[in-house]
C-alpha positions in Angstrom: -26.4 33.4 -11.4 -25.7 36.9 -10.9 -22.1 38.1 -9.4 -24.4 38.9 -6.1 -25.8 35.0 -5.6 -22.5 34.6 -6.6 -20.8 36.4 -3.3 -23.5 35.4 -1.1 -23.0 31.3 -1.8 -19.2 32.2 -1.3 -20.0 33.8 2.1 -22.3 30.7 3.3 -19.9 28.5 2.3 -16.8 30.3 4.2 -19.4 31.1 7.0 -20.2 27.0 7.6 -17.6 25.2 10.0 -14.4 24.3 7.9 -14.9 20.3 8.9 -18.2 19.8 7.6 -17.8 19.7 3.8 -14.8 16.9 4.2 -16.6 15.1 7.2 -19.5 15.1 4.8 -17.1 13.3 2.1 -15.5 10.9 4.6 -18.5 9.4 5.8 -19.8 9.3 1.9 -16.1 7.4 1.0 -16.7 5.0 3.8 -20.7 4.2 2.7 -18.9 3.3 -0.9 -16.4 1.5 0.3 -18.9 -0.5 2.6 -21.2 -1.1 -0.1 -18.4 -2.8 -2.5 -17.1 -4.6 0.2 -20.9 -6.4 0.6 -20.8 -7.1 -3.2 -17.3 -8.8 -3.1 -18.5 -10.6 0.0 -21.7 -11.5 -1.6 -19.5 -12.5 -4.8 -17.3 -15.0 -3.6 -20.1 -16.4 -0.9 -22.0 -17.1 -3.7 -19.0 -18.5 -5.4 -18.3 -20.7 -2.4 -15.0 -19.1 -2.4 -15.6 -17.2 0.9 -14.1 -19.1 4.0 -15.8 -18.3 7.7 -12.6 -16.5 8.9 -12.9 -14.5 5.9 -16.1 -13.8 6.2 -15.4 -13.1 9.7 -13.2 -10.4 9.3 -14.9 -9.0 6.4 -18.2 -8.0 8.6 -15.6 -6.7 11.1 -14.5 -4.4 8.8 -18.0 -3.3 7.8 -19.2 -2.6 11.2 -16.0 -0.5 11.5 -16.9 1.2 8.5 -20.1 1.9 9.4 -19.9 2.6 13.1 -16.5 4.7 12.8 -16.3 8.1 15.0 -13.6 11.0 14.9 -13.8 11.5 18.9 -12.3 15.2 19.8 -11.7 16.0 23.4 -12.2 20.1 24.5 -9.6 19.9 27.8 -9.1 23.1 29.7 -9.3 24.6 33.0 -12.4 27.1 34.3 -13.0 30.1 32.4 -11.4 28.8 29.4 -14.0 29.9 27.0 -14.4 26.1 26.1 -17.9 26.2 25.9 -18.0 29.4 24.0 -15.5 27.4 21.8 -17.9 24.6 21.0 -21.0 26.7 20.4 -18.7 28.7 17.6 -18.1 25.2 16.1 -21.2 23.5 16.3 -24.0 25.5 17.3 -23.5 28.6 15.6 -26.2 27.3 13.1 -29.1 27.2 15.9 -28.8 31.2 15.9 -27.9 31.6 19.6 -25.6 30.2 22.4 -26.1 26.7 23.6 -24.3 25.3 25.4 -23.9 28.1 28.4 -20.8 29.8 28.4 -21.0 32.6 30.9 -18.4 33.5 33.4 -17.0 31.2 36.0 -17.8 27.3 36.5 -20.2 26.5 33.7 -19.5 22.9 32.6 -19.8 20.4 35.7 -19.2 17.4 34.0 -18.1 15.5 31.4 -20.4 15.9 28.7 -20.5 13.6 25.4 -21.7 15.0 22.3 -22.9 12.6 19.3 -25.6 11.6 17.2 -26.8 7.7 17.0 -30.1 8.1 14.5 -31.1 4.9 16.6 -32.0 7.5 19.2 -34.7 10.4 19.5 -32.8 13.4 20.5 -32.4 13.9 23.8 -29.7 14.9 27.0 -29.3 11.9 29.3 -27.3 12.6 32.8 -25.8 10.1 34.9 -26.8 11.3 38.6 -23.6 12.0 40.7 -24.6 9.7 43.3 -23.7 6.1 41.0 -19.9 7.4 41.8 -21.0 5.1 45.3 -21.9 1.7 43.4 -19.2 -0.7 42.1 -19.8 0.2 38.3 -17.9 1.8 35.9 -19.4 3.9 33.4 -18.7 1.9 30.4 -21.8 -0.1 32.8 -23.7 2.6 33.5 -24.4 3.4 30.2 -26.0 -0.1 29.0 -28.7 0.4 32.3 -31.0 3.2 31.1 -33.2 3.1 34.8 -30.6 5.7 36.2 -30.0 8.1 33.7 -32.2 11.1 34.2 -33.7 11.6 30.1 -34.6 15.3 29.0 -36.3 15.1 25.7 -34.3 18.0 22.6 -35.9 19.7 20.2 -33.1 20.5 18.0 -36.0 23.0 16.1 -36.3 25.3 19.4 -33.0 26.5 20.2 -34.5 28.5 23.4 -35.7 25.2 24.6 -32.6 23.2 23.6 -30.4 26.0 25.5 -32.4 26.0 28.6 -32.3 21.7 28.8 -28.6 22.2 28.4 -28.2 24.4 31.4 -29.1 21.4 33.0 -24.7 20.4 32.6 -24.0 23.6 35.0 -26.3 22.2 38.1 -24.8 21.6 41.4 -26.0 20.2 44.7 -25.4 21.0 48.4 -23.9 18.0 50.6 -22.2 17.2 53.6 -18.2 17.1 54.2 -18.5 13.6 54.9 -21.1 12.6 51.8 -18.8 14.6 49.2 -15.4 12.2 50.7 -17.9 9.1 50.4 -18.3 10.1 46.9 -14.4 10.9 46.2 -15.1 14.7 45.7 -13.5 15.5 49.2 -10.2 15.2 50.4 -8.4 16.0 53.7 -4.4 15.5 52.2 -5.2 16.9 48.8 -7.4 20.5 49.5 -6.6 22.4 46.6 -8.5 19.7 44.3 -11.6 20.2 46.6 -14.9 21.8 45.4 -16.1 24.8 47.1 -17.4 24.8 50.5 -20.6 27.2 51.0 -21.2 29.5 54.0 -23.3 26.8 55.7 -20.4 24.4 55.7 -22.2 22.6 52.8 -19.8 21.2 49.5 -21.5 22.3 46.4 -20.3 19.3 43.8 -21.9 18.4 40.4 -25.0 17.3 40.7 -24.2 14.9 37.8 -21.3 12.2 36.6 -21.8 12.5 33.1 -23.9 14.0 30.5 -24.7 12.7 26.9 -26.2 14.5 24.0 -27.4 13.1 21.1 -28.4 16.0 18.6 -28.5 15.9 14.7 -25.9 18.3 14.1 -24.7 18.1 11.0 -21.2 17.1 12.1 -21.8 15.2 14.8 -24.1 12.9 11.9 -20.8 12.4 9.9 -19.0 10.8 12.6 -17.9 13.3 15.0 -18.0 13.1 18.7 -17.1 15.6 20.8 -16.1 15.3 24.5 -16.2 18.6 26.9 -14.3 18.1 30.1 -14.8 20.2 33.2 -11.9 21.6 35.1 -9.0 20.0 36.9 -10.7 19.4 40.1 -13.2 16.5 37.8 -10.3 15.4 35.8 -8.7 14.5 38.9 -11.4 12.7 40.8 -13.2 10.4 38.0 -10.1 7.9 37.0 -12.8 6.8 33.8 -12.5 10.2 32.2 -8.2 10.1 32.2 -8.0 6.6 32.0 -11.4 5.9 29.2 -12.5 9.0 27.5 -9.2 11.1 27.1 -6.9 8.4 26.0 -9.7 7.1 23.5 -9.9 11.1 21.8 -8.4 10.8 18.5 -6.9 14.9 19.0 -7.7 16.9 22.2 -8.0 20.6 22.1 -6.7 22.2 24.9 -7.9 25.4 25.5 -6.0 28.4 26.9 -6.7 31.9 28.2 -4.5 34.5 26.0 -4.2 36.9 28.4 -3.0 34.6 31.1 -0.8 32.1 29.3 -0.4 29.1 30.5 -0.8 28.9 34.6 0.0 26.4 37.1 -3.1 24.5 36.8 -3.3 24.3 33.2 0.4 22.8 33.6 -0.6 20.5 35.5 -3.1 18.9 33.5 -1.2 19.2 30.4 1.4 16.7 32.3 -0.8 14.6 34.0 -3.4 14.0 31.1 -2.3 15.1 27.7 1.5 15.8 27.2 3.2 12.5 26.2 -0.1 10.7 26.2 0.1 10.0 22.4 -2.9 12.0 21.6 -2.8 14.5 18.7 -3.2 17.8 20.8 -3.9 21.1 19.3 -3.7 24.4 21.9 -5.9 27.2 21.5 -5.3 30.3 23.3 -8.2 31.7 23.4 -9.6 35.3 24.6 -6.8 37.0 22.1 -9.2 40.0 21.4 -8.2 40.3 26.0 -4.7 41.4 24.2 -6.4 44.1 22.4 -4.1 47.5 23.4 -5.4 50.5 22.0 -2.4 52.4 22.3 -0.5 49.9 20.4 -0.5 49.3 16.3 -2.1 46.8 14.4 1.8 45.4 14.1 2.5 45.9 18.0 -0.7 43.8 18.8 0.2 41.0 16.8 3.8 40.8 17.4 2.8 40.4 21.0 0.1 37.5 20.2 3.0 35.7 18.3 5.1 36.2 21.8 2.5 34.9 23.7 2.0 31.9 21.0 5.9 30.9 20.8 6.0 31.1 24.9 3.1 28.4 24.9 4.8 26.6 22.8 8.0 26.6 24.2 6.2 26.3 28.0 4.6 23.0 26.8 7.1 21.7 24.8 5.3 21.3 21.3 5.8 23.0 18.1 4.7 26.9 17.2 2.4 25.3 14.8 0.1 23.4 17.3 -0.8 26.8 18.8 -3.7 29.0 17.5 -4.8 32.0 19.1 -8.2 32.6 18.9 -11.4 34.7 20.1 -14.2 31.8 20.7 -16.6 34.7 21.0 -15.7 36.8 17.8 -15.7 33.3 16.0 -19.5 32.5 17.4 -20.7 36.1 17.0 -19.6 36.3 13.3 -21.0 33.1 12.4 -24.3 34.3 13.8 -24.2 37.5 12.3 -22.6 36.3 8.3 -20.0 38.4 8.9 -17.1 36.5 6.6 -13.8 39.0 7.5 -14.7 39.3 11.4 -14.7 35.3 11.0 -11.7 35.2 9.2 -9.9 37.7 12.2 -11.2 35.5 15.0 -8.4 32.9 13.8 -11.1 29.9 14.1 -10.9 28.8 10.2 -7.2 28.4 10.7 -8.0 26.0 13.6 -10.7 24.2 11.7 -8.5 23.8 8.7 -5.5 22.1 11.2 -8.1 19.7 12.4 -9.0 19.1 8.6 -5.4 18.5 7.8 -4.2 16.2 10.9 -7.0 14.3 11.5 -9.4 13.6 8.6 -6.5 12.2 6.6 -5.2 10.1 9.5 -8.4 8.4 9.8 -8.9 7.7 6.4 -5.3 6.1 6.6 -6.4 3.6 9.1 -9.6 2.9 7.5 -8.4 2.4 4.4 -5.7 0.1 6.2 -8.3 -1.8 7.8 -10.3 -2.2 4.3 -6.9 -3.3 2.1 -6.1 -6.4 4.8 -9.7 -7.4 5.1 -9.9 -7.6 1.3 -6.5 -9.8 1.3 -7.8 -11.9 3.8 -10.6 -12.6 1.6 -8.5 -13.3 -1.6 -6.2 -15.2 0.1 -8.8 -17.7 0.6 -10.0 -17.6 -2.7 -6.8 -18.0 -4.1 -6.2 -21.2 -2.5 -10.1 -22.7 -2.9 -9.5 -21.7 -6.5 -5.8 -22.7 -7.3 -7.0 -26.3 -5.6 -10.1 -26.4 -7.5 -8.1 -25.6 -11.0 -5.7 -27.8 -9.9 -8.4 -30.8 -9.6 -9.9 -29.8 -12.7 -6.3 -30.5 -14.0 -5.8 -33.5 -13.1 -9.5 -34.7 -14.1 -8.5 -33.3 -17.6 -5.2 -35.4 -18.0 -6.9 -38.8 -17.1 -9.9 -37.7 -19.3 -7.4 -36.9 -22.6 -5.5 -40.1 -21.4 -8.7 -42.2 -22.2 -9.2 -40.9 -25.7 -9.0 -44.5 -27.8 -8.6 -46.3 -25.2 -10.7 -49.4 -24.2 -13.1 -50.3 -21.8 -10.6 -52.0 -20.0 -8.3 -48.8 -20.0 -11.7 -47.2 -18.2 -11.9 -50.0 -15.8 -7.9 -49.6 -14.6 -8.5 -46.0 -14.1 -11.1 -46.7 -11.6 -9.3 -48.8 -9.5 -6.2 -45.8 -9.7 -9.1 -43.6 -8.4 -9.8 -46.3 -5.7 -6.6 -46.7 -4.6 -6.0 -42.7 -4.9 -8.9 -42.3 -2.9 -8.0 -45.3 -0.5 -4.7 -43.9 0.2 -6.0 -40.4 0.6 -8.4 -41.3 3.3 -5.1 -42.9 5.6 -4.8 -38.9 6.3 -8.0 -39.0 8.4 -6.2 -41.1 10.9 -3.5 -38.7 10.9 -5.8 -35.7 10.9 -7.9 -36.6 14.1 -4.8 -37.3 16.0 -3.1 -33.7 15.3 -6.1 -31.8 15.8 -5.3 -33.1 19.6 -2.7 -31.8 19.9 -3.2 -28.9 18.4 -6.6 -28.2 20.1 -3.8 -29.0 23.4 -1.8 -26.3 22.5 -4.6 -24.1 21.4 -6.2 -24.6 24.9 -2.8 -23.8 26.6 -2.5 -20.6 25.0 -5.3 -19.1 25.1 -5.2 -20.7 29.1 -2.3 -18.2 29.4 -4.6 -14.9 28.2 -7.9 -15.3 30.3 -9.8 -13.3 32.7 -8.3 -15.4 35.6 -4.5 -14.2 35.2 -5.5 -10.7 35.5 -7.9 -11.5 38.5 -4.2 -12.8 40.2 -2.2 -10.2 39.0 -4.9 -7.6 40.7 -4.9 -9.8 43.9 -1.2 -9.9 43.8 -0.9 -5.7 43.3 -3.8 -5.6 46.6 -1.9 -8.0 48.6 1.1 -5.9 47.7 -0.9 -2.5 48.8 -2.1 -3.2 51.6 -4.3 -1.2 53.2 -3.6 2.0 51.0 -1.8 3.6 48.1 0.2 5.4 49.9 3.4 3.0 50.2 6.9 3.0 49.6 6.7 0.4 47.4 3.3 0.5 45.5 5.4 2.1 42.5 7.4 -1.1 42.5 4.2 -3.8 42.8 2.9 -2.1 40.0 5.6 -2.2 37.6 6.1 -5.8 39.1 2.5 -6.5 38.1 3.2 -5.4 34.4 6.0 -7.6 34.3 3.7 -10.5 35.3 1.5 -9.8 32.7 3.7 -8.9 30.1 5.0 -12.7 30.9 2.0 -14.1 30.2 1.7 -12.6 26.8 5.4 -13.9 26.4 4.2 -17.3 27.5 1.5 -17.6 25.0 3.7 -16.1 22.2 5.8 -19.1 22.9 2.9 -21.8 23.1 1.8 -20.4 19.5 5.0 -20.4 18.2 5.2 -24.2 19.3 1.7 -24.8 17.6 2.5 -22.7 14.1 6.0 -24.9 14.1 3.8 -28.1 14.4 1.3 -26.5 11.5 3.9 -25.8 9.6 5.2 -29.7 9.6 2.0 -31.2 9.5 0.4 -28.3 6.1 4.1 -29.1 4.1 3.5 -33.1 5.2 -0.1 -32.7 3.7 0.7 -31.0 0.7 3.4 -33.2 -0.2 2.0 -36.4 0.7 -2.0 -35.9 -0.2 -1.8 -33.0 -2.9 -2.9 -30.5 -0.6 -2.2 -27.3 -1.0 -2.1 -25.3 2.6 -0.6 -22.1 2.7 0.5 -21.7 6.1 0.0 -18.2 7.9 2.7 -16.9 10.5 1.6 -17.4 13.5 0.0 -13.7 15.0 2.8 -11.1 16.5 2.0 -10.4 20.0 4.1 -7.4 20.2 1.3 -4.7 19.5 -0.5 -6.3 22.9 3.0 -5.7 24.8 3.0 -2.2 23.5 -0.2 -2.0 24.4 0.4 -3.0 28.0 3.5 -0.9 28.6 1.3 2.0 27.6 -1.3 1.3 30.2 1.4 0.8 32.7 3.4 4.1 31.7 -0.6 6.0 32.2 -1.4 4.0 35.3 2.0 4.2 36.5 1.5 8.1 37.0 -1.2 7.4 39.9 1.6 5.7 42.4 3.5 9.2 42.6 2.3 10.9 46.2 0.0 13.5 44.8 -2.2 10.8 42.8 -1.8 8.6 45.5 -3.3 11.0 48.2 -5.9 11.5 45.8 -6.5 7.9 45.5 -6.2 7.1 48.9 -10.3 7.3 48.9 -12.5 4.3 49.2 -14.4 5.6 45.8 -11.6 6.7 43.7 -9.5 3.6 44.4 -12.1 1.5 43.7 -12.6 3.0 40.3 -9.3 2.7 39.8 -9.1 -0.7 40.0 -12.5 -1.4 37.7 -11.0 0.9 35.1 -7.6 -1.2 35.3 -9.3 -4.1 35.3 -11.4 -3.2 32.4 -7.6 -2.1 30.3 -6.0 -5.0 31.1 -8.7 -7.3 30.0 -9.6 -5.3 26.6 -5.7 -5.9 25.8 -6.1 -9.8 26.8 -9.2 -10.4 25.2 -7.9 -8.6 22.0 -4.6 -10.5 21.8 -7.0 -14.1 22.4 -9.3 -13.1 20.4 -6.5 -13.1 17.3 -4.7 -16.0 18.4 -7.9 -18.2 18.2 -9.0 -16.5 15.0 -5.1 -17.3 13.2 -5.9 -21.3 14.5 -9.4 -21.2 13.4 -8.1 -20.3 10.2 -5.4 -22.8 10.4 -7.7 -25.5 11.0 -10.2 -24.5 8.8 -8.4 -24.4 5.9 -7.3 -27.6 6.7 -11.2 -28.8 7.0 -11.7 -27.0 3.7 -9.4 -28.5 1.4 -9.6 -32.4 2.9 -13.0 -31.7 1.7 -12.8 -30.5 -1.4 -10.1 -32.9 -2.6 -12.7 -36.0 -0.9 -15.4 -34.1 -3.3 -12.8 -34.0 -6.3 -12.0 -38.0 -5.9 -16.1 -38.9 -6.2 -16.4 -36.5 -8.7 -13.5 -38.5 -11.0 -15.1 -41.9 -10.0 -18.8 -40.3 -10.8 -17.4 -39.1 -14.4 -15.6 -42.7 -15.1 -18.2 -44.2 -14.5 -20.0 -42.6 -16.5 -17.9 -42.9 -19.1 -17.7 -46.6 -18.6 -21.3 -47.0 -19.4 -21.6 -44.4 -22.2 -19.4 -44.2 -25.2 -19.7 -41.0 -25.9 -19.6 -39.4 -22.8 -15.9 -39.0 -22.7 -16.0 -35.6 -24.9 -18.8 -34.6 -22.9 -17.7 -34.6 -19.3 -13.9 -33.1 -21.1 -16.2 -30.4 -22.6 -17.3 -29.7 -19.3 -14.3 -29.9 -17.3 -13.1 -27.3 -19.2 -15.6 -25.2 -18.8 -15.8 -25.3 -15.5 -12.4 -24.7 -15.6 -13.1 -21.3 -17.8 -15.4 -20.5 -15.0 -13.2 -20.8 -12.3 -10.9 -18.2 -14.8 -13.8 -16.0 -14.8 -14.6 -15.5 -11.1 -10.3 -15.0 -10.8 -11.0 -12.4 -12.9 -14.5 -10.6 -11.7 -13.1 -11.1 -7.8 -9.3 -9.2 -8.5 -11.8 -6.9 -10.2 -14.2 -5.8 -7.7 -10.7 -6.0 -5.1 -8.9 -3.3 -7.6 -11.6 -1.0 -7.1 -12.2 -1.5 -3.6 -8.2 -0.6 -2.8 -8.3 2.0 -5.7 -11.0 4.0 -3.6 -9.9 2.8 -0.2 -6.5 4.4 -1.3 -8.0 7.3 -3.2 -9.6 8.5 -0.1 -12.6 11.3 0.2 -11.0 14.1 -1.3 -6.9 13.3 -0.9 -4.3 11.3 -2.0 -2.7 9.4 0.6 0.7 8.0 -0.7 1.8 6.5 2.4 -0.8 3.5 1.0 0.9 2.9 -1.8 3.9 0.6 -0.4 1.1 -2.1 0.8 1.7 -4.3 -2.1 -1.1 -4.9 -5.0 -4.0 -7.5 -4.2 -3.7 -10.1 -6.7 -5.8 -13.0 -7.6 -2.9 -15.0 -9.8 -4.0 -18.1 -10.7 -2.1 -18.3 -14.1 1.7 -18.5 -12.8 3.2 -22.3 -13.9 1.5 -25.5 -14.7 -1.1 -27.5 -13.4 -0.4 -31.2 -13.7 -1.0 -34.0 -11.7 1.0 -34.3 -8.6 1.5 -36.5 -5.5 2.2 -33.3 -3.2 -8.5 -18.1 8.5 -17.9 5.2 23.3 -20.9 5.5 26.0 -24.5 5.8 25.6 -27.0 5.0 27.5 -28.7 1.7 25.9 -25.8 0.9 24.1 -22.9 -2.0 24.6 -20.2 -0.3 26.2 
């Protein structure tokens, strides 16, 4: 290759958006790491060593794997240069603008970028006028009939960009139809849309837009969510409340020679300062700055100024800010030119959200991978530790009988009888604890369903009135939480009354019928609390006057009280789905190993009597005890294996190191530690599930 190819592949590759390449090798590291985590699954199902919690949990962690999305919010006010933003990110590649990013109002609503190869490509838009029908959008997008569909052709970018001006259309409506829609409001007039000269409101003319293109990023996981202004921020409780908080990082985008203004305050408050999202601020428009009586020097000693004053404005650190030109970025890329690129200040943006985010998700996936893995081992640990154990025990009666007489054989069958005899008193025991465990079970879980939030919510209305705006409302709402975050205390405390009966009743087994249960803490309910107090700390923002003016609408308070619903009972159908896996697992290890030990005492009576009728059978079935035995060694040692290679890449990650990994503590599959002898001792699209 000749120093020319040479500098040209450079200049494609520093040309190509900075995420790509590493998006490209996280979605590649999660593929692997899916595919081993099938062949371990497959192993030990095919080993019989793979228990349905485990297996449970294992295809949980697949789907995650394989369904995982890096969701980025754009956030800014008008005039931003968002859009221009996006198209210098991800459409640069197309050879033209696409997404329209002229001058004023462009974006009109929230607009959901992704790809789902399920899918042809195509723009779907929710019509404004569903804002009047009790559903939330997380319901709109499984029912298809009311999405207007606009079929992409990701080949014509002329055509593409013309279907995409489609997010900018408005409509012309009455006073009275824009209130009934919760775009109007008499005590809050600043939020209001414009009103025409006819006395018309021009508002969106849709709720919501989705477009699934095949952009290379948006293939590798990414989805990318481009809010409107403050006025549609305000008014559409799903977008605050659903999309924002669900945004793995938000970009929010500034104008450089304005700062930050009131507005832009305001919804840095209200919606992303403090929220927990990982927020990056782009002042854009820096070429505005541009002074051509000052020096190179002057003009970027007074970027830095206007950097450090964000900053300091919005409380975050210097670093967080990047000042930018969204339009030398996008006009660069489309004309290859690698140093007007490089002076835009975009790379050093793309490269943030490289650093941040790409490892932080690999973190939690590889998190997510490790425990699933342990919950499979752990399983097979036991099934193979009881099953070595049995073969242990068959082996010392078996060596006992060498030399010995018929007789000898005939006394070791009535042991077995009498073993066995005495083994099946447990059933009596078994059948009466499952009661009252399947009592306590039922009285937990009683504790977490869908009818405690429906009281809570009729308890917060009845506490309301006829309005939001009441003295009081702040306190109902808190008073609300408090109910709730009760009722998780309640069923911590049922569960914790059930795991202390467990606990008795797997050391009672173990000891008494050679079991060997290996009880499982009961799950910590504290991550649900957290999880609460978080949705009462955003919630609890809407009872101050300006939200509740806002809210005092017969739409916007109505989907405010869907989208609560829909919180609260994601955070009680999370924490009950958890509990009632932990006493599945409980109860069927239980099941498991009462029928393995009930296969383990025919087995012994099958082989003496075998050897009863056979004289030289006794060598025989030791011969193949033993290796049965070796066997079970074996699969010990293929299944820790196939789990140090899955955790090696888990922890490996794409292309990082991720040392924060490395205190989780080795998976082991130890079956050799002491003796074995005989003993008496478990985003929206339309079309898909929301």
């Amino acid at each position: 290759m000749s120093p020319s190819d040479d500098s040209s592949l450079n200049d494609a590759l520093a040309l190509q958006p900075a995420l790509e390449p590493q998006l490209d090798a996280l979605a590649d590291w999660r593929l692997a790491l899916e595919r081993e985590l099938v062949g371990l699954e497959a192993f030990l199902a095919q080993s019989d060593l793979l228990s349905p919690s485990a297996a449970s949990a294992s295809h949980a962690v697949r789907h995650r794997l394989a369904t995982d999305k890096l969701v980025v919010a754009f956030v800014a006010e008008f005039s931003r240069g968002k859009s221009e933003l996006i198209n210098a990110i991800f459409f640069a590649d197309a050879g033209r603008r696409i997404l329209p990013a002229t001058p004023g109002r462009t974006t009109m609503c929230p607009v959901e970028l992704s790809w789902d190869p399920a899918e042809l490509p195509t723009l779907d838009l929710l019509p404004i006028e569903t804002r009047r029908q009790d559903k939330t959008l997380a319901e709109w997008s499984v029912q298809r009939d009311r999405w207007y569909r606009i079929p992409l052709d990701p080949s014509d970018p002329d055509g593409l960009a013309i279907s995409l001006q489609q997010v900018t259309q408005t409509r012309s409506v009455s006073r009275e139809d824009a209130q009934r829609l919760g775009l109007w409001s008499e005590e809050h007039p600043q939020d209001n849309p414009p009103t025409l000269p006819d006395g018309q409101v021009e508002i969106p003319a849709w709720r919501h837009a989705v477009i699934n293109y095949p952009h290379p990023l948006l293939q590798r996981g990414l989805v990318v969510i481009d809010t409107p202004g403050l006025n549609a921020i305000g008014t559409e409780p799903e977008l605050t409340l659903g999309l924002l908080p669900s945004a793995h990082a938000a970009l929010f985008v500034l104008a450089a020679d304005t700062g930050v203004t009131r507005s832009d305050l305001d919804i840095w408050n209200d919606h992303l300062g403090g929220q927990g999202l990982s927020c990056f601020v782009v002042l854009n428009k820096v070429d505005t700055l541009a002074d051509p009586l000052a020096s190179p020097e002057e003009q970027r000693a007074a970027v830095e100024r206007q950097c450090e004053t964000t900053a300091q404005t919005l409380g975050i650190v210097r670093d967080r800010v990047f000042p930018i030109s969204a339009r030398q970025a996008l006009a660069a890329r489309l004309q290859g030119d690698v140093e007007a690129l490089q002076a835009s200040g975009l790379p050093a943006l793309e490269a943030a959200l490289n650093l941040h985010l790409l490892p932080q998700r690999q973190r939690v996936l590889a998190k997510a991978v490790i425990g699933g893995v342990q919950s499979m081992l752990e399983h097979a640990t036991r099934a193979l530790r009881d099953q070595r154990r049995q073969n242990a025990e068959q082996m010392l009666e078996l060596r006992g009988l060498r030399g010995k007489s018929a007789s000898r054989v005939a006394q070791m069958l009535d042991r077995v009888t009498a073993d066995t005899a005495e083994f099946e008193r447990c059933t009596a025991r078994l059948t009466a604890l499952r009661a009252v465990h399947a009592r306590l079970q039922h009285k937990t879980l009683k504790a977490l369903d869908a009818d405690r939030i429906r009281e809570a919510m009729g308890q917060l209305e009845a506490a309301l009135g006829s309005g939001w705006l009441h003295l009081r409302a702040r306190g109902a709402f808190a008073k609300m939480c408090a109910g709730l975050q009760a009722q998780l205390d309640t069923a911590a405390s049922l569960n914790a009354e059930a795991a202390q009966m467990l606990q008795a009743l797997f050391s009672q087994l173990n000891a008494e019928f050679g079991f060997s249960l290996n009880f499982t803490p009961a799950p910590d309910v504290s991550r649900f609390k957290n999880e609460l107090s978080l949705i009462e700390r955003n919630y609890g923002r809407y009872f101050n006057l300006s939200s509740a003016l806002r809210l005092n609408s017969t739409v916007s308070s109505e989907q405010f009280h869907r989208m609560l619903v829909s919180k609260l009972r994601v955070v009680f159908e999370n924490a009950s789905a958890e509990i009632e896996s932990w006493h599945q697992n409980a109860s069927g290890q239980v099941d498991g190993q009462f029928r393995d030990r009930r296969r383990g005492f025919r087995r012994r009576r099958e082989s003496l009597e075998r050897i009863q009728h056979a004289t030289g059978e006794l060598e025989a079935r030791l011969s193949e005890v033993e290796t049965q035995d070796n066997k079970l060694l074996d699969l010990a040692d293929q299944a820790q294996a196939m789990a140090a290679r899955l955790r090696q890449r888990a922890e490996a990650g794409p292309d990082y190191q991720d040392e924060a990994l490395s205190d989780m503590g080795a998976l082991d599959l130890d079956l050799s530690e002491g003796e074995f002898v005989h003993s008496d001792q478990g985003l929206f699209r339309p079309g898909a599930a929301a």
